[in-house]
C-alpha positions as CSV (number, residue, x, y, z in Angstrom):
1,X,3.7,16.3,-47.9
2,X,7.6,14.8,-46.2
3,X,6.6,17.1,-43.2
4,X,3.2,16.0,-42.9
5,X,4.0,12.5,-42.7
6,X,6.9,12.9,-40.6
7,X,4.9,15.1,-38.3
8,X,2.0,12.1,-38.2
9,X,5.3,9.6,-37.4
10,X,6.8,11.6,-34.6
11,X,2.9,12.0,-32.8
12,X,2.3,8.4,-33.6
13,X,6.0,7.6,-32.1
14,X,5.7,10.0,-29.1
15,X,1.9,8.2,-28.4
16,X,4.0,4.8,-28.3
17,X,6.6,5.8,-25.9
18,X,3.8,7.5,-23.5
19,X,1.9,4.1,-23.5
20,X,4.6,2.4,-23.3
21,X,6.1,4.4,-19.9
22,X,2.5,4.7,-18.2
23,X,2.4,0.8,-19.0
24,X,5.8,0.1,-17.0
25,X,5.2,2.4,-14.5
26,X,1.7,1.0,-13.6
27,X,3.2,-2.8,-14.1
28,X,6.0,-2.0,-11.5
29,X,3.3,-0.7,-9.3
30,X,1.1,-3.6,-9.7
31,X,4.0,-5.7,-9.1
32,X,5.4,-4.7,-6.3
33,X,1.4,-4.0,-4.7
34,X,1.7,-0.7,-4.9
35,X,-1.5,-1.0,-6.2
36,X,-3.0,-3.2,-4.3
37,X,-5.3,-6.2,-5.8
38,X,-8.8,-5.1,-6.2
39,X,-7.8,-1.3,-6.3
40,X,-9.5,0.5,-8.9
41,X,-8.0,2.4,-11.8
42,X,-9.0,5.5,-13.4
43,X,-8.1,6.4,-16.7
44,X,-8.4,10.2,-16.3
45,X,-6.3,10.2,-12.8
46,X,-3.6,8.4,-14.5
47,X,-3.2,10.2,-17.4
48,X,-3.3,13.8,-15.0
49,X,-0.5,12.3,-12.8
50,X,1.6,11.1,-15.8
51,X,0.8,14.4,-17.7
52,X,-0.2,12.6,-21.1
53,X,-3.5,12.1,-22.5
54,X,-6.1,9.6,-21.6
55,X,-5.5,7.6,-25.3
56,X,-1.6,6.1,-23.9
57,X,-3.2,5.5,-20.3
58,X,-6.0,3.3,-22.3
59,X,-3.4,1.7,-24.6
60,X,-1.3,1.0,-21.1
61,X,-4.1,-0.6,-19.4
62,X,-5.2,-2.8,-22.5
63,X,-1.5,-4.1,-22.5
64,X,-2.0,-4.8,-18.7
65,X,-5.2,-6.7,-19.4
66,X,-3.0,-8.8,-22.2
67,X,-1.0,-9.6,-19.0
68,X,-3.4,-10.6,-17.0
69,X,-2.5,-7.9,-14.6
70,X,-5.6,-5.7,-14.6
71,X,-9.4,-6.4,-15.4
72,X,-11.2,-4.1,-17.6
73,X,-15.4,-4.9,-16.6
74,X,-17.4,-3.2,-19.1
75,X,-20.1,-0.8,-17.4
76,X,-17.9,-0.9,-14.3
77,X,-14.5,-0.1,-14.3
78,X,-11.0,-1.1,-14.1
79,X,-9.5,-2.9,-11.6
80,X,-6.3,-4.5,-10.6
81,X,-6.4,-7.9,-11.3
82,X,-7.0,-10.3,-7.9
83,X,-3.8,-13.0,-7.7
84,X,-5.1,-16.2,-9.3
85,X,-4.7,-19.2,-6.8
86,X,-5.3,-21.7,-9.1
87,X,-2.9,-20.2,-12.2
88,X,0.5,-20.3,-9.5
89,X,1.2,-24.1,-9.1
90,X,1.6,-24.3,-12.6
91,X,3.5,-21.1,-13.6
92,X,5.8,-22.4,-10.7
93,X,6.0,-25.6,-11.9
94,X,7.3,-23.7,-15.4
95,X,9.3,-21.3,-13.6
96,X,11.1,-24.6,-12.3
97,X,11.7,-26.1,-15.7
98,X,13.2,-23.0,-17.1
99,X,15.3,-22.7,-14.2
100,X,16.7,-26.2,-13.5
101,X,17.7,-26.0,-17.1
102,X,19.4,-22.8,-16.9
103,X,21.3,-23.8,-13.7
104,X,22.7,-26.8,-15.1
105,X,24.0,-24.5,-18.2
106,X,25.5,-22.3,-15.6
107,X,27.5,-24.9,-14.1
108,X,29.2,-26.0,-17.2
109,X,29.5,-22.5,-18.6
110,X,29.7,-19.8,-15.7
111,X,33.1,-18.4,-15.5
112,X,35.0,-17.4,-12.4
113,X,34.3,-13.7,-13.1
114,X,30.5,-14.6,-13.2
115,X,30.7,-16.8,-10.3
116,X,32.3,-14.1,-7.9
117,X,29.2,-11.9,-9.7
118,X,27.1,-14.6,-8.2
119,X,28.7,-14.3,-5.0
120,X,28.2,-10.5,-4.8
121,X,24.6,-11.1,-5.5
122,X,24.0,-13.4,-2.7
123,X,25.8,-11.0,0.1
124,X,23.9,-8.4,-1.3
125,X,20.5,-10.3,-0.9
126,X,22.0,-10.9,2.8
127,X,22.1,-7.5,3.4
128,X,18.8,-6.8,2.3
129,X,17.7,-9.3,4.5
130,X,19.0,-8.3,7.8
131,X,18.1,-5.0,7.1
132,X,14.4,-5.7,6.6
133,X,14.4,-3.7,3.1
134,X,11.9,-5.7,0.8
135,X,12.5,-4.0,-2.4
136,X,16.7,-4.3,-2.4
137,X,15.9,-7.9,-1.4
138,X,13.6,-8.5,-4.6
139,X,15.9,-6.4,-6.5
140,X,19.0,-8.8,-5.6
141,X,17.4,-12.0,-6.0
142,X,16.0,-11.0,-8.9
143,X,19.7,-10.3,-10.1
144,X,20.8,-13.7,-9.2
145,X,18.6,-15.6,-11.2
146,X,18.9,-13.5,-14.3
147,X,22.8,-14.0,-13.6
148,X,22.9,-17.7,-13.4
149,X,20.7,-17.2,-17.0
150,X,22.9,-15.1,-18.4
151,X,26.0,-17.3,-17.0
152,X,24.6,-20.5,-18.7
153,X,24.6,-18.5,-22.1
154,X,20.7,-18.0,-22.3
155,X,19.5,-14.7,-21.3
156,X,16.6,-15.2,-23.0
157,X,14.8,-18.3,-20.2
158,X,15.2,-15.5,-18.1
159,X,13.0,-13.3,-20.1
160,X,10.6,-16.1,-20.5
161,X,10.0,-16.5,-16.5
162,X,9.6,-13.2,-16.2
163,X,6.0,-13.6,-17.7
164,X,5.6,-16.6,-16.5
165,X,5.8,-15.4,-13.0
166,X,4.2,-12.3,-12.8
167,X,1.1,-13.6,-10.7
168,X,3.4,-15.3,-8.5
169,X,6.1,-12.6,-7.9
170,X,2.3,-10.4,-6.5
171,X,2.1,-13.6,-3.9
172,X,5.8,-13.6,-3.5
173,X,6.1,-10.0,-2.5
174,X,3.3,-10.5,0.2
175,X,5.6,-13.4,1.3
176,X,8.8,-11.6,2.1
177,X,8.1,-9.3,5.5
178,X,7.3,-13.1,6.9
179,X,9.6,-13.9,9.6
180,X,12.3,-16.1,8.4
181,X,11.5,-15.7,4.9
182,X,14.0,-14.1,3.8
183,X,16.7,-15.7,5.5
184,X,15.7,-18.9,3.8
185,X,15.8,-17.4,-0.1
186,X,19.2,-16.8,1.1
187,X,20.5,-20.0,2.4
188,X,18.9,-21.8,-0.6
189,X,20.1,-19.0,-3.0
190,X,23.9,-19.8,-1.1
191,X,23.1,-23.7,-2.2
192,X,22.8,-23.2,-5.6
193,X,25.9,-21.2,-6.2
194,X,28.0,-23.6,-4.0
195,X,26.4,-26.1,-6.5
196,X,27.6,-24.0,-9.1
197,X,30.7,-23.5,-7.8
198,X,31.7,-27.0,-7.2
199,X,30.4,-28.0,-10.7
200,X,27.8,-30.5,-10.1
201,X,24.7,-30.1,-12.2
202,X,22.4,-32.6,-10.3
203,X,22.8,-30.5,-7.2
204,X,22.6,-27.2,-8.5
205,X,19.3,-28.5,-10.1
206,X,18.1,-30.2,-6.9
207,X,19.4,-26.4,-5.1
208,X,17.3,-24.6,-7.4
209,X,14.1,-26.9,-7.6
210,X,14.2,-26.9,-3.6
211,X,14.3,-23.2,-3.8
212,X,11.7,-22.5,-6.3
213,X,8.9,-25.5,-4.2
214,X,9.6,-23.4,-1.5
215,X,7.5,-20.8,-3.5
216,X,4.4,-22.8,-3.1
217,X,1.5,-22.0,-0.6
218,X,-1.2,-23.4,1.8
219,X,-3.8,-22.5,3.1
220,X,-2.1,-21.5,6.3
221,X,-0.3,-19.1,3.7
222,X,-3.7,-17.3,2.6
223,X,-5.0,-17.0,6.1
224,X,-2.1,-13.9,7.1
225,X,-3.2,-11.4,3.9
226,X,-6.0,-9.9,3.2
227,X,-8.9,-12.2,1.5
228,X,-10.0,-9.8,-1.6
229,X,-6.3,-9.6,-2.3
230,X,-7.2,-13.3,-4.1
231,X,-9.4,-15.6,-6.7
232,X,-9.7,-18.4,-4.4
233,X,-12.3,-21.1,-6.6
234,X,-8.9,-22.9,-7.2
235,X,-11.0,-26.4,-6.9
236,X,-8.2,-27.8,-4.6
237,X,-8.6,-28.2,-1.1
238,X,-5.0,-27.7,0.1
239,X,-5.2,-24.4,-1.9
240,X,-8.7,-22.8,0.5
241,X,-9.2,-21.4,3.5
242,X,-11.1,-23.4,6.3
């Protein structure tokens, strides 16, 4: 009867660790528009390219709907979830909160070890830049801002942005091959760590909330990316297209 039971454990265990790898997989893919918005998935394609069955792939996709990262439409399909305009002003405005706070606990607590860290981060994000590579560059600057987190002594606001930006980081990504876009994340990325460095935590916070407004968009934003990519009945003007 032991073996039984442990036999139904490790199935139920190894059914856990399959959804739970499809689900990052697909998440990353979403994220970084992979899979574009709109796309449609299929449960049977994923589960044959990830060689599990089709019971993780649904488990996966259900978490994914949880995230608001993919729509399942009974009768029809499933689909990657379109970015919702009107959801990103306030998960910025959030993301801000979060991050003013965690800045200011950076500059009383960062050591120097963490602040050459910070440093490294920074160049690196440079380097992306100038060499056009969009993924290092989200890599890095992702890095920084979990490092000024994890400076100020709480790893876990980082954790809590995370989900509260995962629509924006879809916009965000679309944002970055824009000329000059990156160079600016980096010179407002160098203003917060000087902040940090000098210890002043009304400027790091101003650095940071300057940074983060910049994430904002108009309508001259939407009119360079593809229209289905987006739910656009945001009810504010500044938010549609002409």
């Amino acid at each position: 009867m032991l073996t039984v039971i442990g036999g139904v454990r490790d199935r139920a265990s190894r059914g856990r660790t399959a959804a739970t790898t499809v689900h990052g997989l697909l998440r990353d893919d979403i994220l970084s528009l992979r899979l574009a918005p709109g796309s449609q998935l299929n449960e049977k394609d994923i589960a044959a390219q990830h060689g599990v069955s089709r019971t993780p792939v649904r488990e996966a996709l259900l978490r994914l709907s949880d995230e608001g990262l993919v729509d399942i439409v009974s009768k029809s399909g499933t689909y990657v979830s379109r970015i919702p305009l009107a959801d990103l002003p306030e998960a910025i405005t959030i993301r801000r909160v979060l991050e003013q706070h965690a800045v200011r606990a950076a500059v009383e607590r960062a050591s120097r070890s963490q602040i050459i860290e910070l440093g490294a981060i920074v160049a690196r994000t440079a380097e992306a830049a100038e060499a056009g590579d969009t993924e290092a560059f989200h890599r890095a600057d992702e890095a920084f801002h979990e490092a000024i987190a994890a400076a100020g002594g709480h790893p876990g606001v980082w954790s809590l942005v995370r989900h509260v930006k995962l629509q924006v980081d879809r916009f965000r990504r679309l944002t970055l091959p824009l000329a000059g876009r990156m160079a600016r994340v980096v010179a407002e990325h160098d203003a917060v760590l000087k902040a940090i460095e000098q210890r002043r935590p009304d400027a790091a916070a101003e650095a940071m909330g300057r940074h983060l407004d910049g994430l904002k968009l108009g309508a001259e934003d939407l009119e360079r990316f593809n229209p289905d990519f987006f739910l656009e009945d945001t009810g504010r003007p500044d938010l549609k297209r002409a």
